[in-house]
Biopython code that builds the backbone (N, CA, C, O; Angstrom):
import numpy as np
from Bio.PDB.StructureBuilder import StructureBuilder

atoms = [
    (1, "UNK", "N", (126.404, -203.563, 84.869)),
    (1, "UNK", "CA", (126.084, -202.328, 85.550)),
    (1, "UNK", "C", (125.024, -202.635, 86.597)),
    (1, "UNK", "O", (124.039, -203.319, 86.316)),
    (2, "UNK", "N", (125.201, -202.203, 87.621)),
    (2, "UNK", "CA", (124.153, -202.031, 88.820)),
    (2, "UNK", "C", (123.404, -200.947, 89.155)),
    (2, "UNK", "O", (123.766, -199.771, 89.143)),
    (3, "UNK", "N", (121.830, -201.610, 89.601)),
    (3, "UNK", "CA", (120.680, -200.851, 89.338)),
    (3, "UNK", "C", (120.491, -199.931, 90.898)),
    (3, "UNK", "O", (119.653, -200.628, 91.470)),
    (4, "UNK", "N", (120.798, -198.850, 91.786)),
    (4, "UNK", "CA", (120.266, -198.629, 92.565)),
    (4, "UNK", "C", (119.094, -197.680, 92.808)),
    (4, "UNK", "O", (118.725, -197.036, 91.826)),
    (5, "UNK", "N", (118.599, -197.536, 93.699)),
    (5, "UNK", "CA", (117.087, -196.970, 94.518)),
    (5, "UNK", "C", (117.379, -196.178, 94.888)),
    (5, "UNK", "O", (118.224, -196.632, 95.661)),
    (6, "UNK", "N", (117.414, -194.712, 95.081)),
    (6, "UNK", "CA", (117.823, -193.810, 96.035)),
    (6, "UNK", "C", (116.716, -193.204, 96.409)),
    (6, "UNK", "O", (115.938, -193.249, 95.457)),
    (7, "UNK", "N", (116.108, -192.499, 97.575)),
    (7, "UNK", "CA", (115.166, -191.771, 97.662)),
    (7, "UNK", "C", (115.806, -190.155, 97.684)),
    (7, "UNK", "O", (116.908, -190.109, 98.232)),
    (8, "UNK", "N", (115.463, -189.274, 97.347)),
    (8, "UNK", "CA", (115.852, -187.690, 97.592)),
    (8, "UNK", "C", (114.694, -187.018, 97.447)),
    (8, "UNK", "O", (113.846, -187.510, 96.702)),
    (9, "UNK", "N", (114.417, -185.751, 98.132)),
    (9, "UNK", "CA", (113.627, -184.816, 98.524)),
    (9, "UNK", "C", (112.919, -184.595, 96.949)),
    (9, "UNK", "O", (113.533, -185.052, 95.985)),
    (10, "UNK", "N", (111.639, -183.896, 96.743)),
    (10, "UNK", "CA", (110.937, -183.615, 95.345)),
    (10, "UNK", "C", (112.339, -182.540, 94.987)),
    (10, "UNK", "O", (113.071, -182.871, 94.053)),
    (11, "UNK", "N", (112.668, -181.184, 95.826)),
    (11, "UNK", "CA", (113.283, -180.387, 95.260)),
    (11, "UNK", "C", (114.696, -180.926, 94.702)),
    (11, "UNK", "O", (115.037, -180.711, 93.539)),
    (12, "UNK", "N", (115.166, -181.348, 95.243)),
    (12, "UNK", "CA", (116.669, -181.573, 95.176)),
    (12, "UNK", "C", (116.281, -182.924, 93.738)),
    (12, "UNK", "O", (117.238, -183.223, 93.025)),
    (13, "UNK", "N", (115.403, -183.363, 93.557)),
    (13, "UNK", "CA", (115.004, -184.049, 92.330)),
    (13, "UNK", "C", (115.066, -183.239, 91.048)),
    (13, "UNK", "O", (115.768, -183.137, 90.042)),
    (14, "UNK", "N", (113.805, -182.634, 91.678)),
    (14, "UNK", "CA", (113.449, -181.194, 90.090)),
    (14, "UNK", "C", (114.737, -180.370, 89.955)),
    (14, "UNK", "O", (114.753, -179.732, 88.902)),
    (15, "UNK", "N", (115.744, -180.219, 90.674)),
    (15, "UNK", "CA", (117.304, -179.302, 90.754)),
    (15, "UNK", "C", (117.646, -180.958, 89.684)),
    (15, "UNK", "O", (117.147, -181.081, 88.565)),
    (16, "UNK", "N", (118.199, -181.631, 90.071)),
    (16, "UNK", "CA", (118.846, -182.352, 89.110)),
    (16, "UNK", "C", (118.562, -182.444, 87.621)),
    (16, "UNK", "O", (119.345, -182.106, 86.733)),
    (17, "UNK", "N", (117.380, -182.929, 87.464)),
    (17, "UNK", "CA", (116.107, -183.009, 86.515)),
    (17, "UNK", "C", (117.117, -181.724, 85.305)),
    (17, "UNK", "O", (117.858, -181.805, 84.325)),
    (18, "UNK", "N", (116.367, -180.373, 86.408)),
    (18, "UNK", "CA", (116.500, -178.822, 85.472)),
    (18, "UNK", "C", (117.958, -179.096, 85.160)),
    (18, "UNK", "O", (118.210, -179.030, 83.957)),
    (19, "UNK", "N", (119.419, -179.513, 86.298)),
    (19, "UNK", "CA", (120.756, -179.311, 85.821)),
    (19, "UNK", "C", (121.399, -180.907, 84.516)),
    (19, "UNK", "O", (122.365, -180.840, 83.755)),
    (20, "UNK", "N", (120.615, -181.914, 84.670)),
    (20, "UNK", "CA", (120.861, -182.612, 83.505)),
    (20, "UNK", "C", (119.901, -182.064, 82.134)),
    (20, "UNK", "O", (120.611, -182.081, 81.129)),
    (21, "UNK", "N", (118.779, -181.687, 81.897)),
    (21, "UNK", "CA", (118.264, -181.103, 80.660)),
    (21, "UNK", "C", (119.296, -180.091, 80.331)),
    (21, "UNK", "O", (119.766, -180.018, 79.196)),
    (22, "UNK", "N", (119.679, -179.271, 81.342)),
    (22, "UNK", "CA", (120.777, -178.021, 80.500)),
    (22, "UNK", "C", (121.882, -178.609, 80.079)),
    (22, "UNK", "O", (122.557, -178.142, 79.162)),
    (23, "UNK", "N", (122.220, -179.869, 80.813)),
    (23, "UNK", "CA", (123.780, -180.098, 80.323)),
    (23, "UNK", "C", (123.408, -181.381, 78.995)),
    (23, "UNK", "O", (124.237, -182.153, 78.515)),
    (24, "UNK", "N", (122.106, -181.300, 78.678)),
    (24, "UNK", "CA", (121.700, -182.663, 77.521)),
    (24, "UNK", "C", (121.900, -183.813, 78.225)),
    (24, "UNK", "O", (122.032, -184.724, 77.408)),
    (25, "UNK", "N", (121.984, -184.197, 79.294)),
    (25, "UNK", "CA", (122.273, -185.697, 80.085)),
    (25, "UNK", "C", (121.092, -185.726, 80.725)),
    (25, "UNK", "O", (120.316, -184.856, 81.122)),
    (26, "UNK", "N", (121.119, -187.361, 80.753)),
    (26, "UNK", "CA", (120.100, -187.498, 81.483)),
    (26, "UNK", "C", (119.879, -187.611, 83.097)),
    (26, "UNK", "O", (120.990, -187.851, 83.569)),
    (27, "UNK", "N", (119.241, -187.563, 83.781)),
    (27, "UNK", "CA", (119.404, -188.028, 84.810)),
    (27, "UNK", "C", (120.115, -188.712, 85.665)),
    (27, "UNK", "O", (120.579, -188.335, 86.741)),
    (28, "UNK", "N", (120.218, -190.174, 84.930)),
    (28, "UNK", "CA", (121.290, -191.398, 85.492)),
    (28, "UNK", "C", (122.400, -190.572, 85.264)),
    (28, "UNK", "O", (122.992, -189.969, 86.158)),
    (29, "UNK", "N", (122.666, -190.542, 84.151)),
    (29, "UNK", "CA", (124.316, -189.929, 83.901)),
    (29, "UNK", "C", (124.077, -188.487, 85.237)),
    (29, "UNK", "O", (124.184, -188.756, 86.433)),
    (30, "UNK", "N", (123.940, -187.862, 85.026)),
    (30, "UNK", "CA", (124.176, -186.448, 85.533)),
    (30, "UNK", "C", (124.487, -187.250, 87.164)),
    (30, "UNK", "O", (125.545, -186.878, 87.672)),
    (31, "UNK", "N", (123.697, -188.254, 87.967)),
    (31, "UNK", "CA", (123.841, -188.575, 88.909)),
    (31, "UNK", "C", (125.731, -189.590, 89.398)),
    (31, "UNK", "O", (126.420, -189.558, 90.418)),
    (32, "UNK", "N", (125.874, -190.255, 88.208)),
    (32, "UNK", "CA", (126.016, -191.381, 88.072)),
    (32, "UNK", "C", (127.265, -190.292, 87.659)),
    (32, "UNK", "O", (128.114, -191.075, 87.234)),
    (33, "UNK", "N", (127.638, -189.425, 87.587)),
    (33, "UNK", "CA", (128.985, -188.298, 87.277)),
    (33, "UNK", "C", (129.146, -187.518, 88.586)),
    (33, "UNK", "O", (130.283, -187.371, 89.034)),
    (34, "UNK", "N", (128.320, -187.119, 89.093)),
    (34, "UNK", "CA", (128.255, -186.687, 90.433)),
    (34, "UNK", "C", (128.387, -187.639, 91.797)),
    (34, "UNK", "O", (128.451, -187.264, 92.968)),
    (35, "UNK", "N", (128.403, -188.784, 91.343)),
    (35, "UNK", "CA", (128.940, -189.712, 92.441)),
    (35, "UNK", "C", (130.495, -189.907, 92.023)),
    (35, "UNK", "O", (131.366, -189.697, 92.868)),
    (36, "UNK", "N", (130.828, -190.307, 90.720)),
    (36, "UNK", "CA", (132.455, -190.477, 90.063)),
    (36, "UNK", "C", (133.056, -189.378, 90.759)),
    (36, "UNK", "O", (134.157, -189.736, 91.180)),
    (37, "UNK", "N", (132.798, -188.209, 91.051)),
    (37, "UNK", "CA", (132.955, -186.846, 91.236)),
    (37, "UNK", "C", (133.289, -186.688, 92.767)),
    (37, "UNK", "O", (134.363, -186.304, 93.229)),
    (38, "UNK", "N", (131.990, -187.113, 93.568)),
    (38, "UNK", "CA", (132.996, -187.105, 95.142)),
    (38, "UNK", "C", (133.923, -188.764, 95.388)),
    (38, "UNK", "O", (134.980, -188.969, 95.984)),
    (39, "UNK", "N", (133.098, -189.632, 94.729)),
    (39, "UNK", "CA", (134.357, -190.835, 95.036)),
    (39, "UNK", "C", (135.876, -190.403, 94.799)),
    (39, "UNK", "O", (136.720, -190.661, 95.657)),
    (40, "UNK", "N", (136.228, -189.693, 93.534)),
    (40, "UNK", "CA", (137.470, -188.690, 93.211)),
    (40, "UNK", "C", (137.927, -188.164, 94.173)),
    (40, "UNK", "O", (139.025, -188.354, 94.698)),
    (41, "UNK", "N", (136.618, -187.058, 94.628)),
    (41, "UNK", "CA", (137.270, -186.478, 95.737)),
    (41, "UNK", "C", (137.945, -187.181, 96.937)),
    (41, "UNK", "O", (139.061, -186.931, 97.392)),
    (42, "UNK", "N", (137.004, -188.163, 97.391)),
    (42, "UNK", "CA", (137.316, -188.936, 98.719)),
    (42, "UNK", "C", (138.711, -189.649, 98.605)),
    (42, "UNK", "O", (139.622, -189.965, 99.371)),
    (43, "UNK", "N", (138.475, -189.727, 97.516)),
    (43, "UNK", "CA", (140.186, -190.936, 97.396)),
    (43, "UNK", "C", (141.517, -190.077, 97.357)),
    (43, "UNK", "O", (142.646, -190.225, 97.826)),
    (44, "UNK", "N", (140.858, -189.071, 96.557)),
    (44, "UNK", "CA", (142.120, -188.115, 96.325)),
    (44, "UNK", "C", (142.473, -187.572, 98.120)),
    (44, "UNK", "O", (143.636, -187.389, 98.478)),
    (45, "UNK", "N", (141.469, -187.406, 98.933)),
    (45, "UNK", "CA", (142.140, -187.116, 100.146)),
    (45, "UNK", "C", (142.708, -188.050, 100.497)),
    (45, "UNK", "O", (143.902, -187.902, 100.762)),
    (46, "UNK", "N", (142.122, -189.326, 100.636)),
    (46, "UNK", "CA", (142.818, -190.738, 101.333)),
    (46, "UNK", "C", (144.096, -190.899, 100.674)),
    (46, "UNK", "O", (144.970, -191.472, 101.325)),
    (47, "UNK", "N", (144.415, -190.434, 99.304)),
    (47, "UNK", "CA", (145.685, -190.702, 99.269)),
    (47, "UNK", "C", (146.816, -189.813, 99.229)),
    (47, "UNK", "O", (147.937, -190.084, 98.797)),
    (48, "UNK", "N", (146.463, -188.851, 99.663)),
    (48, "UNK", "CA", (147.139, -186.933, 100.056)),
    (48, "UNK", "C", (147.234, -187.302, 101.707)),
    (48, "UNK", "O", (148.331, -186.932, 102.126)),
    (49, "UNK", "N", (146.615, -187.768, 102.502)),
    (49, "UNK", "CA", (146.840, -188.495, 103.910)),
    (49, "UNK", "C", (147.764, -189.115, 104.339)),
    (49, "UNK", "O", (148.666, -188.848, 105.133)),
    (50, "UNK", "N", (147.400, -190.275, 103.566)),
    (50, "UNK", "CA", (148.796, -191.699, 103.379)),
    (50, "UNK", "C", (150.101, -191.136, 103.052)),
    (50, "UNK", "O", (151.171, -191.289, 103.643)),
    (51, "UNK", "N", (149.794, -190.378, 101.886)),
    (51, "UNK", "CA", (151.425, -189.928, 101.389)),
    (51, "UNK", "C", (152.221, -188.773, 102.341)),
    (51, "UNK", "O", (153.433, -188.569, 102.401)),
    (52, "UNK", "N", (150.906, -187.950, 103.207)),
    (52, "UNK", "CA", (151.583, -187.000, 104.220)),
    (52, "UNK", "C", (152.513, -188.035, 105.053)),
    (52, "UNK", "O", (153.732, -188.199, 105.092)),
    (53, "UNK", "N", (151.251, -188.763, 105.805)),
    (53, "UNK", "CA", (151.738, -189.902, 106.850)),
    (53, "UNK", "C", (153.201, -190.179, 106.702)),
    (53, "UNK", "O", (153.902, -190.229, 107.713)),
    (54, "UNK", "N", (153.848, -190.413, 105.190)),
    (54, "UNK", "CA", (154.900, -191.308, 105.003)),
    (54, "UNK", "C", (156.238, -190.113, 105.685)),
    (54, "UNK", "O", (157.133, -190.305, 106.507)),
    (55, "UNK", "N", (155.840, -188.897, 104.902)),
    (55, "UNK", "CA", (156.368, -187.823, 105.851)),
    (55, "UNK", "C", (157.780, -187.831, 106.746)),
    (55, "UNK", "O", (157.847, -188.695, 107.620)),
    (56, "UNK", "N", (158.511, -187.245, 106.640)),
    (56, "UNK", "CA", (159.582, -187.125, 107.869)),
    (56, "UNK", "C", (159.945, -186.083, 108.257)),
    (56, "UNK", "O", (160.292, -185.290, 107.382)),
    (57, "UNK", "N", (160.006, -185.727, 109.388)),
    (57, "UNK", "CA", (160.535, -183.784, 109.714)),
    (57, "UNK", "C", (161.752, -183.747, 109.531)),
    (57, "UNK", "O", (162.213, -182.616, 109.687)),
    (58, "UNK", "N", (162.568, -184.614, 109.227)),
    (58, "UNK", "CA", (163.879, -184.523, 109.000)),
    (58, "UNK", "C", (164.113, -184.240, 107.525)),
    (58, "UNK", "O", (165.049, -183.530, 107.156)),
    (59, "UNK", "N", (163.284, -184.782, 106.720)),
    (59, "UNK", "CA", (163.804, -184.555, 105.357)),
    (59, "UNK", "C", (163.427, -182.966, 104.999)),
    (59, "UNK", "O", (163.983, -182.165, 104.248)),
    (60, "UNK", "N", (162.300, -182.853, 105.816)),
    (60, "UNK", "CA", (161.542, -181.400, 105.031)),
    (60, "UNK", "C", (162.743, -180.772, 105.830)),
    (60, "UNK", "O", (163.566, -180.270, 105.063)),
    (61, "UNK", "N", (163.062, -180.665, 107.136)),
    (61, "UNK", "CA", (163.777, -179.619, 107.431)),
    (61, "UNK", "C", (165.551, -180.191, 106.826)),
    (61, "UNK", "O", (166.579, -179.659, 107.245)),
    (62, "UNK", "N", (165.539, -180.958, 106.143)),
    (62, "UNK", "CA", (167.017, -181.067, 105.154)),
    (62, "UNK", "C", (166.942, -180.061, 104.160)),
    (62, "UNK", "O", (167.661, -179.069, 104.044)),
    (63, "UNK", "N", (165.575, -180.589, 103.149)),
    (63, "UNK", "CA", (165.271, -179.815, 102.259)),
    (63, "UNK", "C", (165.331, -178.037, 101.881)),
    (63, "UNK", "O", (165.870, -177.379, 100.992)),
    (64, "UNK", "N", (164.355, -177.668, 103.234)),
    (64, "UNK", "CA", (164.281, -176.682, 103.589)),
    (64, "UNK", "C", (165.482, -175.739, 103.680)),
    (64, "UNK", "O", (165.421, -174.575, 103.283)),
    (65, "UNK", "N", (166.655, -176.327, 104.257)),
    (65, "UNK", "CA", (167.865, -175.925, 104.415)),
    (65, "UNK", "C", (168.720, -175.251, 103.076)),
    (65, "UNK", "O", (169.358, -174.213, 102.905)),
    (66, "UNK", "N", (168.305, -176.635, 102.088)),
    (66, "UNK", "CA", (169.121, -176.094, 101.248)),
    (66, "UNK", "C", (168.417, -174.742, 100.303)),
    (66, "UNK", "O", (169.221, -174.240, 99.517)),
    (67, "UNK", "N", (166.966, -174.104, 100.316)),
    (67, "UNK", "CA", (166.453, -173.474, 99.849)),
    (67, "UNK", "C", (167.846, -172.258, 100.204)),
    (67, "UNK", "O", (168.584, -172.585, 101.133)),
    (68, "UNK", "N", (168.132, -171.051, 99.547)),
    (68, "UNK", "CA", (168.742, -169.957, 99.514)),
    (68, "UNK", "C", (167.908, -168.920, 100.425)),
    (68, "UNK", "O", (166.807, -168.545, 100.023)),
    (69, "UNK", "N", (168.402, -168.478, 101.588)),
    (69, "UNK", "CA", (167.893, -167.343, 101.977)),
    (69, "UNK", "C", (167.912, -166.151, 101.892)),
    (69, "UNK", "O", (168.570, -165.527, 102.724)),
    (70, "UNK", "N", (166.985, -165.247, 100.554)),
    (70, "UNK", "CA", (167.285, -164.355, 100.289)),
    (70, "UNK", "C", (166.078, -163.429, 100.287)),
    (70, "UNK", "O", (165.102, -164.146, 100.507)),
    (71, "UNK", "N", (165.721, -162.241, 100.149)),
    (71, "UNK", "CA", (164.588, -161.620, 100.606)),
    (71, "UNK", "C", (163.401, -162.158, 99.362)),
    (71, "UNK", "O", (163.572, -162.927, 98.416)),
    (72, "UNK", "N", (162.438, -161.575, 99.708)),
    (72, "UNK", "CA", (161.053, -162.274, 98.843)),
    (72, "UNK", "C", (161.043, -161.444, 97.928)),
    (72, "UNK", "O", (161.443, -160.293, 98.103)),
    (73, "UNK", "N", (160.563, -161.905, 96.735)),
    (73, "UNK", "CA", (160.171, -161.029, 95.306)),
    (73, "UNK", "C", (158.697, -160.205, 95.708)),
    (73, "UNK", "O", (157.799, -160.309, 96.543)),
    (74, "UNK", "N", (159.094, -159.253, 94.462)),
    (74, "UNK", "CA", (158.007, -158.310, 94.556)),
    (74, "UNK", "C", (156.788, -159.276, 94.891)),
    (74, "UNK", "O", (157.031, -160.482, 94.860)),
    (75, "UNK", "N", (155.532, -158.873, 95.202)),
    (75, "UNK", "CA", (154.662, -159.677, 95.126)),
    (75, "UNK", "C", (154.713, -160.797, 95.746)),
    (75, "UNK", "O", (153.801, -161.616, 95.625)),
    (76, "UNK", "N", (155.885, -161.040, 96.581)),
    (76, "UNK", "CA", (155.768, -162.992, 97.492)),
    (76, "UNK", "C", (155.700, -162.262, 99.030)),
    (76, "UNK", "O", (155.760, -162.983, 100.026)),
    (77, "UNK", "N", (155.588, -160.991, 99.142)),
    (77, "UNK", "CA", (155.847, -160.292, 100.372)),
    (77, "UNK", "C", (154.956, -161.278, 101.503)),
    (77, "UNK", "O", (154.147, -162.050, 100.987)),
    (78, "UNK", "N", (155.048, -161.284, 102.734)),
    (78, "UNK", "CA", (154.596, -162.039, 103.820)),
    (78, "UNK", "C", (153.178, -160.735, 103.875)),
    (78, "UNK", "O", (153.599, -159.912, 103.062)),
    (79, "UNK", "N", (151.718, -160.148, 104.430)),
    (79, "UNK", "CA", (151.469, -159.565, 104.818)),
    (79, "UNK", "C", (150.680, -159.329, 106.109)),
    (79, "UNK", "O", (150.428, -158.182, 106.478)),
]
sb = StructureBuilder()
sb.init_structure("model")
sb.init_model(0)
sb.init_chain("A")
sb.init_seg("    ")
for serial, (resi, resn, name, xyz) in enumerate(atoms, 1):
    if name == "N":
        sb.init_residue(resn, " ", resi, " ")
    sb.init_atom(name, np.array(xyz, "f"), 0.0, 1.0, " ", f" {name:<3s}", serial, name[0])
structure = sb.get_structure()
């Protein structure tokens, strides 16, 4: 495991501090979950990107085609 240094503001310290005592974690963890947390995020876009990228307007509008055109259900109304 690797040790890093971060500097952050007193407040945004004492905010962590107060939100790991409520959740029983400590510090490291509470931080060290909140980084797992946007790395997740970041990747999950990078790979929602890539997979758009692969994309073809031909297939969606194949696809599309074969959907049934029939009016919208209660509740799917356009407004």
């Amino acid at each position: 495991m690797a040790a890093l240094t971060i500097r952050l503001p007193n407040s945004v310290h004492q905010k962590i501090k107060e939100l790991a005592e409520r959740d029983q974690i400590s510090v490291n963890q509470f931080i060290a979950s909140a980084a797992a947390e946007k790395m997740a995020s970041v990747l999950t876009l990078d790979y929602l990107k890539a997979e758009a990228a692969k994309g073809r307007r031909s297939d969606f509008e194949h696809y599309m085609g074969q959907a049934p055109d029939v009016p919208a259900q209660d509740g799917d109304e356009r407004v």
